[in-house]
C-alpha positions, 0 to 999 in steps of 0.5 A: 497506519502503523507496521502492525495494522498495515500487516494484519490487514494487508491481503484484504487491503491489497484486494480493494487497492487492485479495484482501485488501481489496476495497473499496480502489479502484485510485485508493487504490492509486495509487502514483507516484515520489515519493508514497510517504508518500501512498500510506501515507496512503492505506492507513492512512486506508481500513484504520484502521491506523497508519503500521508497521501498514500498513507491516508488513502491506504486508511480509508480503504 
């Protein structure tokens, strides 16, 4: 998923990852122009998976 993607979907993508994952705050989830590897790093911490993981996850949403 690039930068571009990742930005124009983000609000509905964070609803289903709240569904999903309860215990992700908002503060996980932030996500800011140019703190896009953050973010990952984030998601990749709190859910024990890697990079492609998180970022194959985030796609099938």
């Amino acid at each position: 998923m690039d930068k571009l993607e990742l930005k124009g979907k983000w609000n509905e993508l964070k609803g289903k990852i709240k569904q999903q994952h309860a215990d992700l705050t908002d503060n996980d989830l932030e996500y800011e122009d140019g703190k896009y590897d953050e973010l990952y790093g984030r998601l990749q911490t709190k859910l024990g998976k890697t990079r492609d993981e998180v970022i194959n996850w985030l796609k099938s949403l």
